[in-house]
N, CA, C and O atoms as a printed pandas DataFrame, in Angstrom:
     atom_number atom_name residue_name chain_id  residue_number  x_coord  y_coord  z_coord
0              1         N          UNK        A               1   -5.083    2.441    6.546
1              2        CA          UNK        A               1   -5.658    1.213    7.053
2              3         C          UNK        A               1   -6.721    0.695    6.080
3              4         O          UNK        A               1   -7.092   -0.449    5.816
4              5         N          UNK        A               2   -7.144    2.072    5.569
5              6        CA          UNK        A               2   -8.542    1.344    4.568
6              7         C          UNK        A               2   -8.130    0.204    3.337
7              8         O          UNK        A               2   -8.600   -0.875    2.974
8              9         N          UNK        A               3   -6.966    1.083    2.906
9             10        CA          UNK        A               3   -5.870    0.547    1.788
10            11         C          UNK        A               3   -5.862   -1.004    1.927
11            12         O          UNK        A               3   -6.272   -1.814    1.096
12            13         N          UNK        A               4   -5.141   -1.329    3.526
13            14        CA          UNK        A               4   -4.722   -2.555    3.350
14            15         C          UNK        A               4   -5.872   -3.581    3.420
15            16         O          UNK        A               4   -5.705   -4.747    3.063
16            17         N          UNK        A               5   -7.048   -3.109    3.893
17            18        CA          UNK        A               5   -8.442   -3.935    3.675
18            19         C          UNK        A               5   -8.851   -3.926    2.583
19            20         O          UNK        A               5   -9.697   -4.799    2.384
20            21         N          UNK        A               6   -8.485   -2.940    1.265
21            22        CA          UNK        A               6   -9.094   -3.074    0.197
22            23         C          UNK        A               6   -7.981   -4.053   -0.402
23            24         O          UNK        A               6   -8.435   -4.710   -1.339
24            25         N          UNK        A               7   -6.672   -4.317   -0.114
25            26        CA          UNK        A               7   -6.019   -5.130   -0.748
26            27         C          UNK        A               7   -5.874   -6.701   -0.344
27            28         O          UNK        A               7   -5.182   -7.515   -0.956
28            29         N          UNK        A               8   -6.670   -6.965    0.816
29            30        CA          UNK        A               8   -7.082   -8.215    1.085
30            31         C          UNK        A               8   -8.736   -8.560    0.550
31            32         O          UNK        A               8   -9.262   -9.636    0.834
32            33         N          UNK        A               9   -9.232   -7.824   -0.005
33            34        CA          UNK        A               9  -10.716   -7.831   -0.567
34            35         C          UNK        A               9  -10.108   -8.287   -1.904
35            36         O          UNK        A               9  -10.601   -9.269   -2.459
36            37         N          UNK        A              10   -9.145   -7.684   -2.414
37            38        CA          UNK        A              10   -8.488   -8.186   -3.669
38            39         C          UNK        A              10   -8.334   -9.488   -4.172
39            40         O          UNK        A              10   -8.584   -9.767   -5.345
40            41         N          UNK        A              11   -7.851  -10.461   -3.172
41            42        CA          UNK        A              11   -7.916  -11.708   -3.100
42            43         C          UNK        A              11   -8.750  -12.243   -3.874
43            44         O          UNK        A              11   -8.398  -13.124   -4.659
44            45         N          UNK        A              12  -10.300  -11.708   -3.775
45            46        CA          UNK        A              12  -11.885  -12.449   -3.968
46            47         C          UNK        A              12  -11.694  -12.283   -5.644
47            48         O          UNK        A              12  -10.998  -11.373   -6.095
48            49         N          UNK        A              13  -12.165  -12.945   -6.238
49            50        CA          UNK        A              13  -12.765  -12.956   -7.736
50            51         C          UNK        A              13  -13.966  -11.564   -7.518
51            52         O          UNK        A              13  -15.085  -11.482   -7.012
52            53         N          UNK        A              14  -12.950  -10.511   -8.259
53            54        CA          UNK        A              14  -13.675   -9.070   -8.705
54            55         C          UNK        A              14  -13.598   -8.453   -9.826
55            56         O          UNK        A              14  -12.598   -8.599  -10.529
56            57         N          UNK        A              15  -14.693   -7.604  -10.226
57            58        CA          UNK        A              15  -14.500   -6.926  -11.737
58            59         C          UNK        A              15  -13.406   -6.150  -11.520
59            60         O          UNK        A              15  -12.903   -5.774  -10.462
60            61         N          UNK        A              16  -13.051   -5.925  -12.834
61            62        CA          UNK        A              16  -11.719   -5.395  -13.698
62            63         C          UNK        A              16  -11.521   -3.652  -13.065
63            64         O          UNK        A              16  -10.509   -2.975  -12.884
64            65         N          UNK        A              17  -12.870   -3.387  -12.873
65            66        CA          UNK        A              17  -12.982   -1.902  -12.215
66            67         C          UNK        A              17  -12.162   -1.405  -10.825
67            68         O          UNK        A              17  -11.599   -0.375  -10.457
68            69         N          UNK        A              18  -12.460   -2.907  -10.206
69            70        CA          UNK        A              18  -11.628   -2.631   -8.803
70            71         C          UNK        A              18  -10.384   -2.840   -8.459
71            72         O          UNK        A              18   -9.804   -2.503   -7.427
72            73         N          UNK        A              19   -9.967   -3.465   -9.458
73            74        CA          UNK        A              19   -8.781   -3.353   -9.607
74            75         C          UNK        A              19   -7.938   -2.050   -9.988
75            76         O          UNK        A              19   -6.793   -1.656   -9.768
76            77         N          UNK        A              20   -9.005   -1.596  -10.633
77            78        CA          UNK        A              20   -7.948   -0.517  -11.140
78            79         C          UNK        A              20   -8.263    0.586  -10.173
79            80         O          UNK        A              20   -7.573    1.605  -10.132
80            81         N          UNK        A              21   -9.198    0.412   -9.473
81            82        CA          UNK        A              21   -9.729    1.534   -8.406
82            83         C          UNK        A              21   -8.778    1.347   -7.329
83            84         O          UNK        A              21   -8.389    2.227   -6.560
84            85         N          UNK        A              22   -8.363   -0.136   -7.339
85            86        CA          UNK        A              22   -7.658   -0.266   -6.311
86            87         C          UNK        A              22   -5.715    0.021   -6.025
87            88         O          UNK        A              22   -4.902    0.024   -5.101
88            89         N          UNK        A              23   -5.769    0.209   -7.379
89            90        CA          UNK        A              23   -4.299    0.779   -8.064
90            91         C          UNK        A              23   -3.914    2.606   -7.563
91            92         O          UNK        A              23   -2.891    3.186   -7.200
92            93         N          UNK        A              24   -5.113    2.950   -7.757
93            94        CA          UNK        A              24   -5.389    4.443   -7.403
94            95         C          UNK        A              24   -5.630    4.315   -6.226
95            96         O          UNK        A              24   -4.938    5.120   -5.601
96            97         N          UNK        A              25   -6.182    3.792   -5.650
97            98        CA          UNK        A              25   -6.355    3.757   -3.900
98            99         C          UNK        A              25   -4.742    3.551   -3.034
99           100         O          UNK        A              25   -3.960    4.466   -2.773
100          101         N          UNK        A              26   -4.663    2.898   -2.891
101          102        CA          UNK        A              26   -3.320    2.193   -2.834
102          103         C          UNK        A              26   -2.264    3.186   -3.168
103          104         O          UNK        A              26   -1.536    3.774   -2.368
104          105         N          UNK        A              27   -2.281    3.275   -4.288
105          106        CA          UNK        A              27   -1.138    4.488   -4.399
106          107         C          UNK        A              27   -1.192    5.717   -3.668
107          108         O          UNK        A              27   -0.250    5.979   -2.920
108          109         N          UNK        A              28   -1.832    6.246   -3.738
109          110        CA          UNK        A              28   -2.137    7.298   -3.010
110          111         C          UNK        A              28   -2.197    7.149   -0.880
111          112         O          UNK        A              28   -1.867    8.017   -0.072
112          113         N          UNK        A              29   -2.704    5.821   -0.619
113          114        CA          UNK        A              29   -2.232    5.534    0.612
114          115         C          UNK        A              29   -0.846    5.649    0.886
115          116         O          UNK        A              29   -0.348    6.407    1.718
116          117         N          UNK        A              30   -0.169    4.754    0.048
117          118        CA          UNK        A              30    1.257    4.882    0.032
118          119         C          UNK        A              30    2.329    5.807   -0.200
119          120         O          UNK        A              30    3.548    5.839   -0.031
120          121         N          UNK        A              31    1.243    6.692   -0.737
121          122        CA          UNK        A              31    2.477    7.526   -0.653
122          123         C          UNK        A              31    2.245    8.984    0.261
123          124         O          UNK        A              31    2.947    9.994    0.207
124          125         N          UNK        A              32    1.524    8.844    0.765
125          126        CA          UNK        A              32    0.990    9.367    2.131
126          127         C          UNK        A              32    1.944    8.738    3.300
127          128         O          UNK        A              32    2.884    9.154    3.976
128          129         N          UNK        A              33    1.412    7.852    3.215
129          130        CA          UNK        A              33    2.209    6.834    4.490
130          131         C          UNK        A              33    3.831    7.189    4.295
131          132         O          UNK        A              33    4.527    7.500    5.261
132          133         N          UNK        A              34    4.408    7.099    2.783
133          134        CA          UNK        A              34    6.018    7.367    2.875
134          135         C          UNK        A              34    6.360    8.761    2.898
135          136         O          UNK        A              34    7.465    9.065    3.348
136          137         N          UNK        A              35    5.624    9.606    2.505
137          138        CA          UNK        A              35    6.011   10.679    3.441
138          139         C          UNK        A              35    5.766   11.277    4.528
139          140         O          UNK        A              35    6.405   12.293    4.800
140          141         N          UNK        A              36    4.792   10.787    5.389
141          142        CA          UNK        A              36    4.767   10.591    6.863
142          143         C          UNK        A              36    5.716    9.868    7.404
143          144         O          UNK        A              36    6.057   10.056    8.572
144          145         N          UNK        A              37    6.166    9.120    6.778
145          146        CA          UNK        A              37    7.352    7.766    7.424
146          147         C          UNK        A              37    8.629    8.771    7.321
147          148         O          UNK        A              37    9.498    8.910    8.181
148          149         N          UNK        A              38    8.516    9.615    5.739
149          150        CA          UNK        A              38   10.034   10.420    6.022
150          151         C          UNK        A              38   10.265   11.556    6.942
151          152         O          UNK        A              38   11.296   12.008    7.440
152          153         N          UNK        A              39    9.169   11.852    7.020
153          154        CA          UNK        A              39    8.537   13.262    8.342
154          155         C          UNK        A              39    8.969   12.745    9.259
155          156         O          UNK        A              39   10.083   13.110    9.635
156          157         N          UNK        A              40    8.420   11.920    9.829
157          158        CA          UNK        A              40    8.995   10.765   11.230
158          159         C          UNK        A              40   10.150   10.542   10.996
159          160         O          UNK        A              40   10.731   10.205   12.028
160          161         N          UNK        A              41   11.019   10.572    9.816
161          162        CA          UNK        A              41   12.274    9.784   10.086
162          163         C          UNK        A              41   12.599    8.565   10.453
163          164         O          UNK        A              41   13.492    8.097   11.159
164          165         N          UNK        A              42   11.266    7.906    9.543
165          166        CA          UNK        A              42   11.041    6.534    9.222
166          167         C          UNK        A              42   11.778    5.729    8.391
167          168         O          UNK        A              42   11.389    4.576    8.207
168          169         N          UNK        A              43   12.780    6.135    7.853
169          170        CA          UNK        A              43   13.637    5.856    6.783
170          171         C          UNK        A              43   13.035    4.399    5.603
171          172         O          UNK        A              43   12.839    4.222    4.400
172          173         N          UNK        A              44   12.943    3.652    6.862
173          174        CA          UNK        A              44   12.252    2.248    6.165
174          175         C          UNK        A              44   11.239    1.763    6.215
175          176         O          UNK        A              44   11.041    0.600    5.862
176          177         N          UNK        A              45   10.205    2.670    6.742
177          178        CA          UNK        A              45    9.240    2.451    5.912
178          179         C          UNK        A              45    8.624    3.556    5.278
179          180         O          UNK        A              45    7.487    3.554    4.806
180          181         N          UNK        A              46    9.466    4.552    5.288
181          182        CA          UNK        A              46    9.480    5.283    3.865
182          183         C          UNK        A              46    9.625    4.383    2.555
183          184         O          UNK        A              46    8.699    4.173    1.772
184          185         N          UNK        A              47   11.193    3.777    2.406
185          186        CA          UNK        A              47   11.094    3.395    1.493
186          187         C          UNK        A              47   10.039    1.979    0.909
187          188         O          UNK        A              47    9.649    1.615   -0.200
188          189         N          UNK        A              48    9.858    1.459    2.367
189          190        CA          UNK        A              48    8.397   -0.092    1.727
190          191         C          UNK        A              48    7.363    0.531    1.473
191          192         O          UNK        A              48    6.523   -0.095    0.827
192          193         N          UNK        A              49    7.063    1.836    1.836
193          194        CA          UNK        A              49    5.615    2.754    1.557
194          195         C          UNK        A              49    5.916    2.871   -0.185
195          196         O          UNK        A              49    5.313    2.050   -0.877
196          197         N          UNK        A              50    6.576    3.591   -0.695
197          198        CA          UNK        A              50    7.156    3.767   -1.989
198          199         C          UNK        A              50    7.421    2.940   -3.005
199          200         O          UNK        A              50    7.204    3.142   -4.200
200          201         N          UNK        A              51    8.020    1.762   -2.366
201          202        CA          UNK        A              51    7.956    0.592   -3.287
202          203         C          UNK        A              51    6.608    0.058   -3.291
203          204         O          UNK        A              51    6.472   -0.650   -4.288
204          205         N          UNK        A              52    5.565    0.106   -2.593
205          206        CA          UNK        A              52    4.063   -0.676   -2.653
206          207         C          UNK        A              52    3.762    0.820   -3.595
207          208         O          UNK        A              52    2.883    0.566   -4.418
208          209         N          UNK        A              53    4.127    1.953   -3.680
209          210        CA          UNK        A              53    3.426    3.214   -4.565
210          211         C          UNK        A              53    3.601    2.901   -6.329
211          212         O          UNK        A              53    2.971    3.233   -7.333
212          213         N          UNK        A              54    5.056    1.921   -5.987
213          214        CA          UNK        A              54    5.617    2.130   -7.175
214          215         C          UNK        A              54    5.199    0.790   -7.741
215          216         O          UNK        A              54    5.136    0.827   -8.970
216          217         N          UNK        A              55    4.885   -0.420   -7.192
217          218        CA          UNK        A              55    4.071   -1.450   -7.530
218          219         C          UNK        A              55    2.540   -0.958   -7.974
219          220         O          UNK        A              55    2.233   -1.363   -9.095
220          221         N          UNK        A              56    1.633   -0.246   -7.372
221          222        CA          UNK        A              56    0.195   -0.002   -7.555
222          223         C          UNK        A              56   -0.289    1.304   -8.238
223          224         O          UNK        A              56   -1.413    1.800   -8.164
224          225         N          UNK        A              57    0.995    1.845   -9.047
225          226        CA          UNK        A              57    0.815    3.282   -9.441
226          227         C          UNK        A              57   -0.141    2.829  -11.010
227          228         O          UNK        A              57    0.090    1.919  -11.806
228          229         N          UNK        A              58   -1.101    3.738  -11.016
229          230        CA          UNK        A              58   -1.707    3.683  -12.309
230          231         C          UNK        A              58   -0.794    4.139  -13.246
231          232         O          UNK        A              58   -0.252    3.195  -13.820
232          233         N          UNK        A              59   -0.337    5.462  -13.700
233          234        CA          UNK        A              59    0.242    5.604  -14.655
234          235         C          UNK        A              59    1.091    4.719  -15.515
235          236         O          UNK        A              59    1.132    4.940  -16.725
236          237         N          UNK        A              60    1.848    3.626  -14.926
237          238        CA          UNK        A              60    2.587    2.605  -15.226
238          239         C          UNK        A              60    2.358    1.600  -15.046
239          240         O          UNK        A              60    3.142    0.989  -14.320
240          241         N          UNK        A              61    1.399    1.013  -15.493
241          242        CA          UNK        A              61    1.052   -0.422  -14.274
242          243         C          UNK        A              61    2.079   -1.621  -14.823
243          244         O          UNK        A              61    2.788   -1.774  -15.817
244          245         N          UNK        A              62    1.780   -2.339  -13.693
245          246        CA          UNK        A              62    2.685   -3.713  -13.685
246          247         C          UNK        A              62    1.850   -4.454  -14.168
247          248         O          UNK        A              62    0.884   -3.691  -14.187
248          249         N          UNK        A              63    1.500   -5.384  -14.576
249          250        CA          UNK        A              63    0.381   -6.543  -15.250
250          251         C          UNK        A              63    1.327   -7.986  -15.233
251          252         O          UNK        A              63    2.221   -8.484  -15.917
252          253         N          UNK        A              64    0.501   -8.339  -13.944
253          254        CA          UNK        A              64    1.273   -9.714  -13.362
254          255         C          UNK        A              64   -0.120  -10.834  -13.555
255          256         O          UNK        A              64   -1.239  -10.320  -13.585
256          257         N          UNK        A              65   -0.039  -11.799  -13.634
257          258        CA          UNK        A              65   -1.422  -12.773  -13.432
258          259         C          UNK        A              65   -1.916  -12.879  -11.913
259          260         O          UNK        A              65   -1.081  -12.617  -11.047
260          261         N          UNK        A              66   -3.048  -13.199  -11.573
261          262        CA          UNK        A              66   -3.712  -12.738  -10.697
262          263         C          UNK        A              66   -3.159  -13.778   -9.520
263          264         O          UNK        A              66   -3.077  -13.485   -8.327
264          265         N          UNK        A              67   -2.883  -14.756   -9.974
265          266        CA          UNK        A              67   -1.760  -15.771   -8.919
266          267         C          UNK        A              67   -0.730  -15.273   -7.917
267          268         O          UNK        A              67   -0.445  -15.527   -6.747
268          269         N          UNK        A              68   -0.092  -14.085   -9.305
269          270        CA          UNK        A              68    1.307  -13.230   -8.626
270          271         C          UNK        A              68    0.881  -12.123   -7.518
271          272         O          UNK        A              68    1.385  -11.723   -6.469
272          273         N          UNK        A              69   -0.082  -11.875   -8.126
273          274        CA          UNK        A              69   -0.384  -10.315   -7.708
274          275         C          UNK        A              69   -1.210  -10.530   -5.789
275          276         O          UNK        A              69   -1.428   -9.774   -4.842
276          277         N          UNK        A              70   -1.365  -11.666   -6.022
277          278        CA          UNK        A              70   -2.095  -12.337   -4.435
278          279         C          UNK        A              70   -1.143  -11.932   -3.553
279          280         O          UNK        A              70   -1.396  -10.994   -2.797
280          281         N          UNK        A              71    0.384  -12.729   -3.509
281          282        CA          UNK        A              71    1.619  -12.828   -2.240
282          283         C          UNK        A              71    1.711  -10.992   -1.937
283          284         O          UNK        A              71    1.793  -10.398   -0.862
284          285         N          UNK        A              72    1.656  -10.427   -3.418
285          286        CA          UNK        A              72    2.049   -9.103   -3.104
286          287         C          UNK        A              72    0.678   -8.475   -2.785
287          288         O          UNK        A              72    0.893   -7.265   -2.726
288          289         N          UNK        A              73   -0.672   -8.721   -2.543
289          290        CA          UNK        A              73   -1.159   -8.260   -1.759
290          291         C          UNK        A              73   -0.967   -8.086   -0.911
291          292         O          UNK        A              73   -0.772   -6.954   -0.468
292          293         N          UNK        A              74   -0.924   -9.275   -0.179
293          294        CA          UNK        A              74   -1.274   -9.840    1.332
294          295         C          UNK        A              74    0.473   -8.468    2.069
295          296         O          UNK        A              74    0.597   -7.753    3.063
296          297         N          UNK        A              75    1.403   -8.794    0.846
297          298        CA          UNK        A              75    2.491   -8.208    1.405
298          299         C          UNK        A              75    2.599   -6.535    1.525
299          300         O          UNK        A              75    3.260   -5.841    2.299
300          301         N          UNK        A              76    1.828   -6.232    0.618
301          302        CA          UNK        A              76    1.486   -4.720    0.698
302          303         C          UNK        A              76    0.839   -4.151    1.663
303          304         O          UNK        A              76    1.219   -3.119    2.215
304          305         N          UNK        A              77   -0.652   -5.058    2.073
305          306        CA          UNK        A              77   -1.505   -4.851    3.430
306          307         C          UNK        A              77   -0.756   -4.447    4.453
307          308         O          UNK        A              77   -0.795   -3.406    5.109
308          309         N          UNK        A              78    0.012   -5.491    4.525
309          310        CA          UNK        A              78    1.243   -5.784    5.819
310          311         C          UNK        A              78    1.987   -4.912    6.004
311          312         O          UNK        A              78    2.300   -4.878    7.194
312          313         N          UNK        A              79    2.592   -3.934    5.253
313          314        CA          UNK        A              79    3.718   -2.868    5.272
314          315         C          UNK        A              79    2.759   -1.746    5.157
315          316         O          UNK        A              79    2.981   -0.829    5.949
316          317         N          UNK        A              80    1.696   -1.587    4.324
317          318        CA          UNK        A              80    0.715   -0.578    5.109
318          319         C          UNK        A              80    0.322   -0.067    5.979
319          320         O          UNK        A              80    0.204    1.124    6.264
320          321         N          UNK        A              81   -0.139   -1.834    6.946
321          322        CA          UNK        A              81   -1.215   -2.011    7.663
322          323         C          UNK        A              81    0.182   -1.160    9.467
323          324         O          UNK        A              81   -0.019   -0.386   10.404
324          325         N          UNK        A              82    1.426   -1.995    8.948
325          326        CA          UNK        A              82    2.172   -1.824    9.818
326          327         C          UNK        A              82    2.985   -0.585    9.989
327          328         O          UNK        A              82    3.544   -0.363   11.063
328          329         N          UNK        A              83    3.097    0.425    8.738
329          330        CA          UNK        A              83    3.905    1.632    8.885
330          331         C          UNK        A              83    3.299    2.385    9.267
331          332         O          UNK        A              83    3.649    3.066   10.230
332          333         N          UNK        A              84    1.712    2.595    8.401
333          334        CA          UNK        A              84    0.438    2.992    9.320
334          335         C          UNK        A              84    0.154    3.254   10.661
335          336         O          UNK        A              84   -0.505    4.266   10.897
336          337         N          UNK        A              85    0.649    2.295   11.921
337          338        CA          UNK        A              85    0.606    1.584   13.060
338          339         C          UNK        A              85    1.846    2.280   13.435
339          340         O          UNK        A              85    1.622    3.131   14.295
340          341         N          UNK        A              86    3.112    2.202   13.068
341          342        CA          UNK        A              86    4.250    3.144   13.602
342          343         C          UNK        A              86    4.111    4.458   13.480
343          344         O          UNK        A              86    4.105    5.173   14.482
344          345         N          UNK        A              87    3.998    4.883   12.423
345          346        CA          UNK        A              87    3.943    6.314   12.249
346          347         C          UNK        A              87    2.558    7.243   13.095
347          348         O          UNK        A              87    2.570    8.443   13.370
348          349         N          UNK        A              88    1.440    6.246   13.370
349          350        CA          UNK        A              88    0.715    6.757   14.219
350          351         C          UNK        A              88    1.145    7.051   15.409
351          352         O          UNK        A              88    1.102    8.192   15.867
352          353         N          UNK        A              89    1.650    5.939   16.085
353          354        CA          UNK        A              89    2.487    5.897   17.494
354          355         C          UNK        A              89    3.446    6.701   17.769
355          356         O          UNK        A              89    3.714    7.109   18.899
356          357         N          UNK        A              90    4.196    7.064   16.443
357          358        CA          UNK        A              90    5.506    7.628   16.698
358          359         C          UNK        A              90    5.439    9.548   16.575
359          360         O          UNK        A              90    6.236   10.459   16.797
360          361         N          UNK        A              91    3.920    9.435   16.068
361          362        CA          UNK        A              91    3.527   11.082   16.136
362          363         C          UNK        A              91    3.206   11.330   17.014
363          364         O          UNK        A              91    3.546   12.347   17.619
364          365         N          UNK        A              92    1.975    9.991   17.634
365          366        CA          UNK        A              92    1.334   10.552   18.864
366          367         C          UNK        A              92    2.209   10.318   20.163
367          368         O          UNK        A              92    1.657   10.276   21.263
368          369         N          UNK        A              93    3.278   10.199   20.057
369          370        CA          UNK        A              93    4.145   10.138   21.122
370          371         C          UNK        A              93    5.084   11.370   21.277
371          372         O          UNK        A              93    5.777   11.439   22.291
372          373         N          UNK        A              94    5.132   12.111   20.560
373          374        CA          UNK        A              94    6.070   13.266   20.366
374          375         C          UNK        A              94    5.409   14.119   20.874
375          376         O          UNK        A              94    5.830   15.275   20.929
């Protein structure tokens, strides 16, 4: 959840630092979240957890202009904010 608030903070005109802090943040949410999603037998949002890992991974970065990189915020939050939200429910229901 923290993830997808740091990737709507992203939005704002920020130093170069948080970005990249936020590459490492992010990734590491995500790929938490997709293997909780595959634990659950989340299948799909395993794989949207993974693809936002594989968009925000430091080792490789993507380098899009800051225009591009906005839609896929807001869209990363969202599949975070929301697999996050299932996979909670779907543990604490078992």
């Amino acid at each position: 959840m923290a993830a997808a608030a740091l990737l709507v903070l992203a939005l704002a005109d920020l130093p170069y630092g948080y970005y990249s802090f936020l590459r490492l943040a992010v990734t590491v949410a995500a790929v938490w979240i997709a293997v909780e999603a595959a634990r659950s037998s989340a299948v799909g949002w395993a794989v949207a957890a993974g693809a936002v890992a594989v968009l925000f991974n430091p080792v490789f970065p993507i380098w899009l202009s800051k225009s591009a990189w906005a839609p896929l915020d807001l869209l990363s939050a969202a599949v975070l904010l929301c697999a996050g939200l299932f996979i909670t429910r779907s543990v604490s229901s078992e």
